[in-house]
Every structure is written in structure tokens, then in C-alpha cells.
N, C-alpha and C positions, 0 to 999 in steps of 0.2 A: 350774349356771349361774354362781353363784358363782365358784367354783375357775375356772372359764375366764373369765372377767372379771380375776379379778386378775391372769392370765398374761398377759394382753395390756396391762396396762397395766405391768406389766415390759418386757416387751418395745418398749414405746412410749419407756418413762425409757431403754432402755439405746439404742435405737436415736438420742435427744436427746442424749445422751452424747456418740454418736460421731461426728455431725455437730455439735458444738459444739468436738470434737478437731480435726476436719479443719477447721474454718471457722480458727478459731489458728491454725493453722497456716500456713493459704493467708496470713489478715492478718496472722501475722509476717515472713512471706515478701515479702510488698507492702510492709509497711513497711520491712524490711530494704533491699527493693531501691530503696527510695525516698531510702534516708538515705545507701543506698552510690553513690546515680548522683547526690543532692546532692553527696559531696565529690568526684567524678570531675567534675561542672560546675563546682566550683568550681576545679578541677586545670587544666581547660582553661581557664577564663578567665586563669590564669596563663602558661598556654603560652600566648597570645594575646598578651595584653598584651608578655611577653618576644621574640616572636618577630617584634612588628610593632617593635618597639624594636632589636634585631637586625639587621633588615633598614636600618632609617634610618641607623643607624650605619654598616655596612656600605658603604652605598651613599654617605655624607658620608665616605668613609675610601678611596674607590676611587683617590683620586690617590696612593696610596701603592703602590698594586700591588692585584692579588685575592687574593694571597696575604693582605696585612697585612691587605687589607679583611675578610675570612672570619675568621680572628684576631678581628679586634676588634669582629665580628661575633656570634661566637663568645662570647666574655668580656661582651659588654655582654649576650647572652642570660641568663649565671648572673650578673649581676650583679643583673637586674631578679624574676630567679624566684626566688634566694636557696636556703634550702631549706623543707622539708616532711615532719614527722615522718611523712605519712604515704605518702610515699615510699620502696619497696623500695629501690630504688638513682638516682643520680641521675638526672635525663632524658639520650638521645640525640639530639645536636643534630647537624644537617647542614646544611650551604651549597656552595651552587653557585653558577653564573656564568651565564647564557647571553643571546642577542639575539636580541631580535622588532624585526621594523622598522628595524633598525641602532643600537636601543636598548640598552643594556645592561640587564640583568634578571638581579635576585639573587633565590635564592628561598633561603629559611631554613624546614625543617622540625625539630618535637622529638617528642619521646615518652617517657612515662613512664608506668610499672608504680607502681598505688598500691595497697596492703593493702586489702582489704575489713571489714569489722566484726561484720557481721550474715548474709549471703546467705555467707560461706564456713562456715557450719555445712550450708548445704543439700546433696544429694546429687550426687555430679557427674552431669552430664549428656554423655554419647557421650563418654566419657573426660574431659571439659574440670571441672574445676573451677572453685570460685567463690571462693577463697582470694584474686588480686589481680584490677583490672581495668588494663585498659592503656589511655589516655591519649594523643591526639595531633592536635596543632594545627601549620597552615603557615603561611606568609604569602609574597608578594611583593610587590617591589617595582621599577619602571620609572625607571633613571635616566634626564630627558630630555639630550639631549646641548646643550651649551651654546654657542653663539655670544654671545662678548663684547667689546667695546671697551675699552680703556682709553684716555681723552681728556684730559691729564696738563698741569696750569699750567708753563712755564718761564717766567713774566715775570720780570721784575725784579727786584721786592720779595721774591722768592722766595729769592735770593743774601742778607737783611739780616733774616729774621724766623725763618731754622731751616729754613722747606721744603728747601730746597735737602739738610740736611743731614739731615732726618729720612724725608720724603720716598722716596726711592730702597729704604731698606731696606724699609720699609712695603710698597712694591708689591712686593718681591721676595719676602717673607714671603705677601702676595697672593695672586701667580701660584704657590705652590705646593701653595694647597689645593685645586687642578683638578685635571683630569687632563690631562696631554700626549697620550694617543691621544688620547680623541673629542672633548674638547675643542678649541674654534678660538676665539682668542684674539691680538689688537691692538690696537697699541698707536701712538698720534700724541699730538705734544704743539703747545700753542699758545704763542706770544706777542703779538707782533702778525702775527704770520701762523702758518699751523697748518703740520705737518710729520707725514706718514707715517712713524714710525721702523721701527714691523715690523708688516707687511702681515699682514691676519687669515691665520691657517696655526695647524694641527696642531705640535706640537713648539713650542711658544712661551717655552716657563719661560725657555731657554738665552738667548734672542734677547734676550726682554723685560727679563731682569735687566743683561746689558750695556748696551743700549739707553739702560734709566732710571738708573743708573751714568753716562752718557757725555754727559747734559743739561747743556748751559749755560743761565743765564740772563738774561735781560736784553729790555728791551723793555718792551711794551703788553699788552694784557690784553682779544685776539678769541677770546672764546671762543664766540661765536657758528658761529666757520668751525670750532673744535676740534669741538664737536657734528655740524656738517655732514658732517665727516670719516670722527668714530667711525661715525654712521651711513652713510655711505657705503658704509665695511668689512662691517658688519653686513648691508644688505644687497647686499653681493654674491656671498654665498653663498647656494647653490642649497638647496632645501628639498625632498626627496625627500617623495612620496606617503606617508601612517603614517608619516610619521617625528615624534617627539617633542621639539620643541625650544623652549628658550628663550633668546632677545635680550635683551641686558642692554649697556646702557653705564654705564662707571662713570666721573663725573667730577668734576677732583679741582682745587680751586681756593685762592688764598689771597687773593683780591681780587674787585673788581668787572669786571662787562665794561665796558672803555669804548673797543670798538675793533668796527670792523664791516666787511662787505662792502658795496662801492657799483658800482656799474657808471657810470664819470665818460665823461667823452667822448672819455678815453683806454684805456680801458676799464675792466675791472677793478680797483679798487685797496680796501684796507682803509683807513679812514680814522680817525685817530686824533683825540682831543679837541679838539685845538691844530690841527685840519686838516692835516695832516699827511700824504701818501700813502703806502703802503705795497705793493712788490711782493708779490704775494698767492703766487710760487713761493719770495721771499728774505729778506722782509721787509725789504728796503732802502730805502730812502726814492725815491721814484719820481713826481716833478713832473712831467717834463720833458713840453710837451704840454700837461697837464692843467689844467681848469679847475673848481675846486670855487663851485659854486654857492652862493647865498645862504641856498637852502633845499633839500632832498632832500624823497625819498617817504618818509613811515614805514610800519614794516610794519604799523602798526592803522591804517591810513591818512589821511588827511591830509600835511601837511606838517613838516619838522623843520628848525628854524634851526640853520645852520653856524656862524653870527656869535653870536647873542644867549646870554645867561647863562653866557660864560665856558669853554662848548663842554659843560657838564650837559645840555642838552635830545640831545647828542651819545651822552655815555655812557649817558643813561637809554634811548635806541633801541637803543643795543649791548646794551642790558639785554634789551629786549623784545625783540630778537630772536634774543638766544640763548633766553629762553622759547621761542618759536616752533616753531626748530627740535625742543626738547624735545618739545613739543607735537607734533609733525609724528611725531617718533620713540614718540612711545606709538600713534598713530595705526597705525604700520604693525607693531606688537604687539612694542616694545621696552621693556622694563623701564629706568626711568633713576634710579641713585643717583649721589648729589653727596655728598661729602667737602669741608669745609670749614677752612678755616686761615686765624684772626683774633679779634681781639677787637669782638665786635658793641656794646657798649659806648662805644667810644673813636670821638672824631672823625674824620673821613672827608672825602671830597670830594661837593659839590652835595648837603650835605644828606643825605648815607647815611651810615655806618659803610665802616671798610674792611672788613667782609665782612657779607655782608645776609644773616642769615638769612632771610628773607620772599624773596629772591632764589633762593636756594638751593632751599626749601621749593617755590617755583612749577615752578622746572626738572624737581625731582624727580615732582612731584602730590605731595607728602606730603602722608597724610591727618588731621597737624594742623595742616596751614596753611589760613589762612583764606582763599584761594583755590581750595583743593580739586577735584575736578571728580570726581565718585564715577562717572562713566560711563565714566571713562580708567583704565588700569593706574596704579595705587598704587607708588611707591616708597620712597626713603627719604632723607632727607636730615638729617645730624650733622655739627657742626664743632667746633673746638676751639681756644684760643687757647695750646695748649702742644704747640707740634712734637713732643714727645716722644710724647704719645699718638696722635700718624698709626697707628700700628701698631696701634693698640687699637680705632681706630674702621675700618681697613681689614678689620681683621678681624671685628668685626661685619656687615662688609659680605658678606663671602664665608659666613659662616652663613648669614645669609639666603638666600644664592642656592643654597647650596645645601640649604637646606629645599625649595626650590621647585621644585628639581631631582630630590629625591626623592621627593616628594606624590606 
């Protein structure tokens, strides 16, 4: 009884043995595959992040062509993933081009092969080894296609502070971070009366840079009718069903408004501070007929004196109602940036600066103005009192729009 007692309790330690073998074994294997699909999580969160980075570049680089865009699609991928000792060899990165909706769609795929640690000592399984694993992350992204205005100051003051001379390059610099296919893009400019120079159209870079090149300046400062205008263009392009678009005016000033539309009882004419009439097709001086009243309608209603204060209560309605139209234009889902040129500092007429930021700030919605309105699209509104930087802050402009193009 003995002797077979203690065989069994052999038999029991050897049997404890080799279910304490196999147990190792399985939780080396669980851990193994635990620490090898951490660094393959962590592989991919790198392919992600590069690929979503990839695609924004891509898709802010389309005015260049698909070719340049996929390049520097391309390059901004390894720029962002860098490398990784525990990569075999580097990742395979692919870009395409295609359209949903009449949208342009980039899609950026990668893949990468990364060494194992632990799980390539296990046994292969149906011929597959456990030596690397493979790795891979897409992404796309939707460019919307943009319809834009450009609504460009030619007064006066423009010819004696720089715009005239810094101006033209700026927007030409502008127009070339679009794209000419699917972008539609125009361009009108104001003085005392506003001018169609190139009608919203595909193919615009060509037009717009001779255009704002071939501006004279001189005159009043309706910018009220130049917003009218841009909006106009904006919409009169059709909006196809899923199609992804967005409206942007961008308007570019060195002064105050102080010049407006009035319907007189000659009819139409823009009226300048000094009462003064203006043909609203020539901007020529356009009396004949006409009789300017004591007082008009404002657009926040009530009444506005033609006579009293020196023709201020004139320019501050030209004010309010190029807000308006601003206003009018977020309303029917247009993005509005303002560009500015002046010194907000320095003396001014009725009590303003010659360029107001709070002016500017309202036209645009900027959402650090203390007028704000958080229920309207947001924009953006910067100015400068050194002509040279037009180029620096136009170009800020067209980043943003095209962030928003890509989102």
C-alpha cells in the first residue's frame, strides 16, 4: 500500500510539472503577443498621424498640379513618420486622385513591415511565420471646391500710401495658391462706384493678375456696392446636389466706406460725403435731374442727415451698410475676409482713423471683435500699416481657406 501511494504521488509532481510547462509557455506567448501588437499600435498611430498629414498637404498643394500635389504628399508623409529602428524597411506609401460629387478626393495609403521581439521564436503556423508583422494605415480627404470673390479697393488714397504699388503683386501671389480647374474665382473692384473686372470663371489666375495689374486709382471709397458685387458673382453659380463647396469673399481695403447706393429721384446714384452723385455704371459725377434730400433712409432705420455734421452721419451709413451687405453674405453661407491698409492710430475723418479696425472686424464676424455674432460664419479680418506686408497677410488669407477646403 505503501509503494503504490508513493507512485502516485510521482506521478501527480510529474504530471504538475508539465502543466506548469505548458502554462509558460501559453503566458509567454500572451505576453509576447501582447508587447508585439503594442509596438505594431504604436506603428500605426504613426502611419495615421503621417497619412492624415499627407493628405492636408496634398490636397493645400493641388494648385500645383496632382502630380506636384502627390510629391509633396509624398515627402510631407516621411517627413512626419521620420524613422523607426523597428522597421524592416521603410514604409510603402501610395497616393491617388479621384472625384465623388465633382469633389476632388486624395486618398494617401502606407504600410510597413516591423520586426517582432517575442512571438518570432513561436512555431510557424500553415507556413506563416511570426518573425515581422505588417502594418497599415489610409486616410482621405475631400477637397471642397471653392467659389471666390475678390472685391479689391481702387480709391484714391490707394495711388499716395503704397496699395497701389504693393497691392497687385499680393493678389497675384493670391490667386496662385488655387487651383484654376475647379476653382471659380472673381474679381471687381470699387471706388466710388464698383467695376466687374473678371467675371467669376474657371481659369482665373491669367485674367486676375492682368486685371489687378491694369487698376487705376482715384476716387471715393463704396464699398458697400464692391461687397454687393463680390456677392453677386458668388452667387450666381449654381450648386449641384453633394456637391462640397465653399463661398468666400475676400475684401481688400485701405480706407473707410464713405460712399453708398441711394435710389434719388433720378434714380440710382452713389452718393459721396460732399453729396455729390455718382453714376453707379461710371462713376461720373451725375446731378443732372437729381435732387438730394435733406434726409435719406438708413439702413438700421430711421433717418440720415445729408446736411448736418459735415457729411459724417453720411460716411458712418456707408459704413453700416457695407456691414450689412457683409451681413447679408454670411447669411446665404459666404465666408468674408477683409484685408486691411492703414494706420489705426493716426487721425482720420468724423472721428475714426483712416482704417477702422472695429470696421473691418464687423464686416468680417471676426471672432475677436467685440461685435461678434457666434451664430454667423466666422472670419477673419488683419491689416497693416506697411504696404509691404499685403503679401504676408494675403497669404495668411489663402491658408486659411485652404484649411477649410481640406477639413
Amino acid at each position: 500500500m505503501t509503494k503504490t501511494h508513493c507512485r502516485t504521488e510521482g506521478n501527480e509532481r510529474g504530471q504538475t510539472l508539465l502543466m506548469f510547462v505548458l502554462f509558460m509557455v501559453v503566458l509567454f506567448a500572451f505576453i509576447g503577443l501582447g508587447v508585439d501588437l503594442g509596438f505594431a499600435y504604436v506603428t500605426r498611430s504613426r502611419l495615421s498621424k503621417s497619412v492624415d498629414a499627407a493628405c492636408l498637404e496634398g490636397m493645400n498643394n493641388l494648385s500645383s498640379g496632382q502630380a506636384q500635389a502627390a510629391l509633396v504628399a509624398s515627402n510631407t508623409f516621411f517627413a512626419n513618420y521620420g524613422t523607426s529602428g523597428r522597421d524592416v524597411a521603410p514604409p510603402t506609401v501610395t497616393v491617388n486622385f479621384g472625384t465623388v460629387n465633382g469633389n476632388t478626393v486624395i486618398n494617401v495609403g502606407a504600410t510597413v513591415s516591423i520586426n517582432t521581439f517575442f512571438i518570432r521564436v513561436l512555431p510557424a503556423i500553415g507556413g506563416a511565420a511570426w518573425k515581422t508583422l505588417t502594418v497599415g494605415e489610409s486616410a482621405q480627404a475631400t477637397r471642397a471646391d471653392l467659389i471666390m470673390s475678390l472685391v479689391l479697393d481702387r480709391s484714391g488714397s490707394m495711388g499716395t500710401d503704397g496699395g497701389s504699388t504693393y497691392m497687385p503683386p499680393a493678389v497675384t501671389n493670391f490667386v496662385n495658391d488655387f487651383d484654376d480647374t475647379n476653382d471659380l474665382v472673381g474679381m471687381s473692384s470699387f471706388a466710388q462706384w464698383v467695376r466687374t473686372d473678371v467675371s467669376i470663371e474657371h481659369n482665373f489666375k491669367a485674367p486676375i493678375k492682368s486685371a489687378v495689374t491694369s487698376l487705376n486709382y482715384n476716387g471715393y471709397t463704396c464699398a458697400e456696392q464692391g461687397l454687393t458685387n463680390g456677392l453677386a458673382q458668388n452667387q450666381s453659380i449654381p450648386i449641384t446636389a453633394g456637391e462640397n463647396v465653399i463661398k468666400v469673399i475676400v475684401f481688400f481695403t485701405d480706407g473707410l466706406a464713405n460712399t453708398f447706393l441711394y435710389d434719388f429721384n433720378c434714380g440710382p446714384r452713389n452718393i459721396s460725403p460732399n453729396r455729390t452723385l455718382y453714376a453707379t455704371n461710371s462713376g461720373a459725377v451725375a446731378t443732372s435731374g437729381c435732387t438730394v434730400p435733406a434726409s435719406v433712409t438708413s439702413i438700421l432705420g430711421g433717418t440720415v442727415s445729408t446736411t448736418a455734421n459735415g457729411g459724417c452721419d453720411l460716411e458712418h451709413e456707408a459704413q453700416n451698410r457695407a456691414i450689412a451687405i457683409a451681413d447679408l453674405a454670411r447669411s446665404e453661407s459666404n465666408i468674408v475676409y477683409c484685408v486691411g491698409l492703414g494706420d489705426p492710430t493716426a487721425a482720420g475723418e468724423c472721428g475714426d482713423p483712416p482704417i477702422n479696425p472695429d470696421f473691418l472686424l464687423r464686416v468680417a464676424n471676426d471672432p475677436s471683435g467685440a461685435n461678434y455674432d457666434p451664430h454667423a460664419l466666422s472670419g477673419l479680418a488683419i491689416l497693416t500699416y506697411d504696404p509691404s506686408q499685403l503679401d504676408a497677410l494675403f497669404e495668411k488669407i489663402a491658408s486659411d481657406i485652404l484649411l477649410r477646403l481640406s477639413r
